[in-house]
PyMOL commands that place a pseudoatom at each C-alpha (Angstrom):
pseudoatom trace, name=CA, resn=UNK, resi=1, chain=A, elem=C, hetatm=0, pos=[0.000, 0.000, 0.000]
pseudoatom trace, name=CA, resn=UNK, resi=2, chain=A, elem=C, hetatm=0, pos=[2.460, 2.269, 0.838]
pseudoatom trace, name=CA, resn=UNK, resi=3, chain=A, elem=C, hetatm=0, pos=[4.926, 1.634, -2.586]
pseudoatom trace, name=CA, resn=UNK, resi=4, chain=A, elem=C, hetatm=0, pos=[1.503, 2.322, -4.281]
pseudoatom trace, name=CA, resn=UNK, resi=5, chain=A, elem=C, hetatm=0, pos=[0.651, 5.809, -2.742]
pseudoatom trace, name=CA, resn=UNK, resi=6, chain=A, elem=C, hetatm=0, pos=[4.853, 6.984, -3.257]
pseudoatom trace, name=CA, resn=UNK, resi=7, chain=A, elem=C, hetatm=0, pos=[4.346, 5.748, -6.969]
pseudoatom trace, name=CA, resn=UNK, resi=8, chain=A, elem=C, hetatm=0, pos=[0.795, 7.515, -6.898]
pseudoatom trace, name=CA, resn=UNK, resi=9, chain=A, elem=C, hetatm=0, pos=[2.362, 10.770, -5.660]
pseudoatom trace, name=CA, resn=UNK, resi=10, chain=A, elem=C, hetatm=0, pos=[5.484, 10.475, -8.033]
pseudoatom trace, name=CA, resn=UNK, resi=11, chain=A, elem=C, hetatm=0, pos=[3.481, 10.195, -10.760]
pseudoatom trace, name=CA, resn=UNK, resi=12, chain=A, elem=C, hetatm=0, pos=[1.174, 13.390, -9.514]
pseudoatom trace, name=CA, resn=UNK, resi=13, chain=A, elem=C, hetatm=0, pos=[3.492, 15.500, -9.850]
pseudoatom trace, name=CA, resn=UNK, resi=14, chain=A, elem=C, hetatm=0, pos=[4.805, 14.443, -12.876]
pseudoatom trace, name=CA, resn=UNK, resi=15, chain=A, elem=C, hetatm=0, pos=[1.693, 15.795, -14.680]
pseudoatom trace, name=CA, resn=UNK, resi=16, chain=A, elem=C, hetatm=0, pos=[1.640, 19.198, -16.268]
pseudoatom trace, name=CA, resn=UNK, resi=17, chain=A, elem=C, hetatm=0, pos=[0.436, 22.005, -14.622]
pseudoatom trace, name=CA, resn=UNK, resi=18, chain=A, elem=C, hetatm=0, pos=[0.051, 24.087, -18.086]
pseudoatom trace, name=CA, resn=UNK, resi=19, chain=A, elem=C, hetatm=0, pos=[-3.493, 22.745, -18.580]
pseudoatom trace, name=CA, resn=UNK, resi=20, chain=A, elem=C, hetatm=0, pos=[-6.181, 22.950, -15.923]
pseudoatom trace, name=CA, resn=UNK, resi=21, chain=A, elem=C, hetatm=0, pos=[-8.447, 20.035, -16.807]
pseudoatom trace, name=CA, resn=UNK, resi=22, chain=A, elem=C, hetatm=0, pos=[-5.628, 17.894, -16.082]
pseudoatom trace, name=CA, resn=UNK, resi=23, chain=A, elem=C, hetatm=0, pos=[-4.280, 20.449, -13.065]
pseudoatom trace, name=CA, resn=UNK, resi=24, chain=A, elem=C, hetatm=0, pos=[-7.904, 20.102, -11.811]
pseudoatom trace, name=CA, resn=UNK, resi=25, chain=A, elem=C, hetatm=0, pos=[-8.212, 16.608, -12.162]
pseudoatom trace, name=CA, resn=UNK, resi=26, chain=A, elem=C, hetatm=0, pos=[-4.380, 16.009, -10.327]
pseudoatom trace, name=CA, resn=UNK, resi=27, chain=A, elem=C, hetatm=0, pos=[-6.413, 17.605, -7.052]
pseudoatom trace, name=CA, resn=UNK, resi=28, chain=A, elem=C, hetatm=0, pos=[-9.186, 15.924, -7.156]
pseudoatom trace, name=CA, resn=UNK, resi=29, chain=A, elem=C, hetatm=0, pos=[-7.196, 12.533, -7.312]
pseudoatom trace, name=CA, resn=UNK, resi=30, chain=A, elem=C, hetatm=0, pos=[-5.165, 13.907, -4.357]
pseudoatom trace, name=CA, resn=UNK, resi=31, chain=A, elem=C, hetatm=0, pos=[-8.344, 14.767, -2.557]
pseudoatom trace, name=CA, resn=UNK, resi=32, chain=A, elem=C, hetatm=0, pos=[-10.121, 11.315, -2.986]
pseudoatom trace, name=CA, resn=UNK, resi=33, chain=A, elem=C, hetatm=0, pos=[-6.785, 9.602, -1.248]
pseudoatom trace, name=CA, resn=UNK, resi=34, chain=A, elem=C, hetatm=0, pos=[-6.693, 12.309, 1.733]
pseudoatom trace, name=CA, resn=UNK, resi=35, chain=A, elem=C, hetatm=0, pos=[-2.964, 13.687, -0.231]
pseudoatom trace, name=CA, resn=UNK, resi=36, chain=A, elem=C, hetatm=0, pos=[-3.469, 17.199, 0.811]
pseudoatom trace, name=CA, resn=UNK, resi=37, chain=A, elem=C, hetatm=0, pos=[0.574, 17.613, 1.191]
pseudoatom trace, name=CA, resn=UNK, resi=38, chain=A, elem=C, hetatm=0, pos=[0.546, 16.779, -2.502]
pseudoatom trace, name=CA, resn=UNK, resi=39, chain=A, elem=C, hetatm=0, pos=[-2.219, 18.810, -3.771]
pseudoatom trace, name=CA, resn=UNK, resi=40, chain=A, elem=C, hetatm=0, pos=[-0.821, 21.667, -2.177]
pseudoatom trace, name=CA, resn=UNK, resi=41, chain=A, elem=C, hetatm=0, pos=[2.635, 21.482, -3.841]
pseudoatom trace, name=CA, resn=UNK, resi=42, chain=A, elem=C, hetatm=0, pos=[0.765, 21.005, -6.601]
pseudoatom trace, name=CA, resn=UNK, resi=43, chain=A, elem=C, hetatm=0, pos=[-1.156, 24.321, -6.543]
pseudoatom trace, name=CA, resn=UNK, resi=44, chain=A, elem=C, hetatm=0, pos=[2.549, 26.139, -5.500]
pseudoatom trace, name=CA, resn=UNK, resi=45, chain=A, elem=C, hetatm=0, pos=[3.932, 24.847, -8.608]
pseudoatom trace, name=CA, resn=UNK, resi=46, chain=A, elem=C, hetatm=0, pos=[0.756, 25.632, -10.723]
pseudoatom trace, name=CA, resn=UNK, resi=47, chain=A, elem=C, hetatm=0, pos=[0.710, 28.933, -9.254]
pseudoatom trace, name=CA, resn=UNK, resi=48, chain=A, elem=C, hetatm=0, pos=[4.750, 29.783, -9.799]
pseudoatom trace, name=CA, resn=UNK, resi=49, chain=A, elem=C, hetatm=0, pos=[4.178, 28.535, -13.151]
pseudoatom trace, name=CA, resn=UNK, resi=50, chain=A, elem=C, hetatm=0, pos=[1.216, 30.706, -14.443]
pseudoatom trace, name=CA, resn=UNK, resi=51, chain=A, elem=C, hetatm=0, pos=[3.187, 33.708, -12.821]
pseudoatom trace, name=CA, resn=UNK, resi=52, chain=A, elem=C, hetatm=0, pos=[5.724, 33.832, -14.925]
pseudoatom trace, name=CA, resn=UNK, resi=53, chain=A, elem=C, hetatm=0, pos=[4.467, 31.755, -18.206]
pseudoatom trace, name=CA, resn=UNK, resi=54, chain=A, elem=C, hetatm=0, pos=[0.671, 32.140, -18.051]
pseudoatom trace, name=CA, resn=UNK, resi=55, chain=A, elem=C, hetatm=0, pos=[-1.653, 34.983, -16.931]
pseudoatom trace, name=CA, resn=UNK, resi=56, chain=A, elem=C, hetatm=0, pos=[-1.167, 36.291, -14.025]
pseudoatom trace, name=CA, resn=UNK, resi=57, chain=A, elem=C, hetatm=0, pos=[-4.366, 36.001, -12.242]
pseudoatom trace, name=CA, resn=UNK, resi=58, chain=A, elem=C, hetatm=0, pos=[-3.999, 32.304, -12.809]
pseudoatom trace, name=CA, resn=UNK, resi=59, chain=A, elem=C, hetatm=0, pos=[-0.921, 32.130, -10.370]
pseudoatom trace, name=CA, resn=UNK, resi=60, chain=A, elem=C, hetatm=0, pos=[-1.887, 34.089, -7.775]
pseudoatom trace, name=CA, resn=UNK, resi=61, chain=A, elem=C, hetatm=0, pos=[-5.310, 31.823, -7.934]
pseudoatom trace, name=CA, resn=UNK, resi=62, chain=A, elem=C, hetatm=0, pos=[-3.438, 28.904, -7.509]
pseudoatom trace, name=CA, resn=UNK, resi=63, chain=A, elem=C, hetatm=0, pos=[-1.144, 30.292, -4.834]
pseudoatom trace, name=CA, resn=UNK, resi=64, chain=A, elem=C, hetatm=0, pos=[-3.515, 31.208, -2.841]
pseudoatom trace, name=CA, resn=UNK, resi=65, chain=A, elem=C, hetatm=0, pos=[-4.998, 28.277, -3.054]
pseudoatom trace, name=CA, resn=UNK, resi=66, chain=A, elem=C, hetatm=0, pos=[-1.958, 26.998, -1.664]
pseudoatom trace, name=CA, resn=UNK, resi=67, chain=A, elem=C, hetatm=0, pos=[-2.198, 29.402, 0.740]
pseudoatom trace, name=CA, resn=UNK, resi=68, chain=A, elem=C, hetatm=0, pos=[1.262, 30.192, 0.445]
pseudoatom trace, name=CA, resn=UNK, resi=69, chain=A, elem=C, hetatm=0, pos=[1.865, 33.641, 1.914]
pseudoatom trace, name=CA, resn=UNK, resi=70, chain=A, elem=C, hetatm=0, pos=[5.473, 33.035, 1.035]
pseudoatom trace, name=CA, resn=UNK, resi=71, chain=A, elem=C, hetatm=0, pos=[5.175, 33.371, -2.704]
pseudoatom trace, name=CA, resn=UNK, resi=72, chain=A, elem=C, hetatm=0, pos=[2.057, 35.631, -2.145]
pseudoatom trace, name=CA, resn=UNK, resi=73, chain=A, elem=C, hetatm=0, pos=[4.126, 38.376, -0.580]
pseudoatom trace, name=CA, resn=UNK, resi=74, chain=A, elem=C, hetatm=0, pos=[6.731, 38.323, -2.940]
pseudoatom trace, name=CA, resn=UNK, resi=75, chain=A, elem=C, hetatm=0, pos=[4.018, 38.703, -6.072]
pseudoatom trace, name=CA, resn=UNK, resi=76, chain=A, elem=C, hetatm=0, pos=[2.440, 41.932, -4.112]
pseudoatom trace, name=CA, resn=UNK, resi=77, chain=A, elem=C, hetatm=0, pos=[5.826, 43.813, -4.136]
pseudoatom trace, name=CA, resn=UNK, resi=78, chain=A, elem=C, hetatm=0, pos=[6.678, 42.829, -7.358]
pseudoatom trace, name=CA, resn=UNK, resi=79, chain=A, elem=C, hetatm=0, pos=[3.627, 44.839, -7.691]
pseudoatom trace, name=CA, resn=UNK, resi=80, chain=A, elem=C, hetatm=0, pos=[3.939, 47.849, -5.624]
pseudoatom trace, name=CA, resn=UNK, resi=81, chain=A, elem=C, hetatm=0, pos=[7.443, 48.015, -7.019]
pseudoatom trace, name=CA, resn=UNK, resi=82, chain=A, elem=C, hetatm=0, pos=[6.061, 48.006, -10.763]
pseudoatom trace, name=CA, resn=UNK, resi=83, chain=A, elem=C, hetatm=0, pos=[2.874, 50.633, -10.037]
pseudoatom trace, name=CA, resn=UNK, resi=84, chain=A, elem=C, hetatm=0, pos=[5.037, 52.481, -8.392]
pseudoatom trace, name=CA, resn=UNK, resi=85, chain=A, elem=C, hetatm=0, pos=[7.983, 52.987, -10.872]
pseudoatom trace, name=CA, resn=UNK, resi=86, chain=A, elem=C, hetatm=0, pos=[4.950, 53.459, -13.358]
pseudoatom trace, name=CA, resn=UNK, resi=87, chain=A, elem=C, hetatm=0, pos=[3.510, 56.352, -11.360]
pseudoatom trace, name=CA, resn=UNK, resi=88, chain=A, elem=C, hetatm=0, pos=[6.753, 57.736, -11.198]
pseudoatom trace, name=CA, resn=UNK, resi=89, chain=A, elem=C, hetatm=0, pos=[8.077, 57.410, -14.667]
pseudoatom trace, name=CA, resn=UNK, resi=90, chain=A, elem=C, hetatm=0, pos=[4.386, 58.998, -15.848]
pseudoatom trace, name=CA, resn=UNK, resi=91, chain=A, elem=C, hetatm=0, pos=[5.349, 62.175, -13.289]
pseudoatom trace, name=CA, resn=UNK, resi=92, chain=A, elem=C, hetatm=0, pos=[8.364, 63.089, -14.994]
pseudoatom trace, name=CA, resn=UNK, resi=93, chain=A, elem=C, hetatm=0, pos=[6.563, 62.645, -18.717]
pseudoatom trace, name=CA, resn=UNK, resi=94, chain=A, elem=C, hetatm=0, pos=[4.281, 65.150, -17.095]
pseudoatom trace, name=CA, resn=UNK, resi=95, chain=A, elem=C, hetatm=0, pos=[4.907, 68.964, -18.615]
pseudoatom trace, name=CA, resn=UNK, resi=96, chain=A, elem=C, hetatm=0, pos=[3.403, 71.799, -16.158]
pseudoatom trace, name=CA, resn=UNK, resi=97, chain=A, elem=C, hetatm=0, pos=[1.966, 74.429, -18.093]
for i in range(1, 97): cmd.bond("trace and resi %d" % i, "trace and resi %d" % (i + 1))
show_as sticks, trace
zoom trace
């Protein structure tokens, strides 16, 4: 039983994590044999992957799913860093009258 489960989970995360059906399907495997460890690796990876390959709002879906505050954190300053340089780059393109 326990040989099966380790070859279970190898082959879990195996799977691609480009395509939801079979990202969607991965979880609900892991949550019909209690693998919640697993599913929620799963979701980090999903998430780090749609972050920087996919859209955007796909990763932090999947990360928070994950709840992994880790990865979370690092996304929102990536953010504040990027609006802010934005605000600031538009301020100097600005010409007073």
């Amino acid at each position: 039983m326990k040989q099966g489960m380790s070859l279970l989970e190898n082959l879990l995360y195996r799977q691609s994590v480009q395509h939801n059906d079979t990202l969607l399907k991965n979880i609900e495997i892991c949550r019909l044999y209690e693998l919640d460890h697993i599913s929620s690796k799963i979701m980090k990876v999903a998430g780090v992957f749609h972050w920087k390959h996919g859209p955007k709002g796909a990763g932090v879906f999947w990360l928070q799913q994950a709840q992994d505050a880790s990865c979370l954190g690092r996304i929102a300053l990536q953010l504040f860093d990027a609006v802010g340089k934005l605000i600031s780059d538009e301020s100097f393109k600005m010409v007073p009258d």
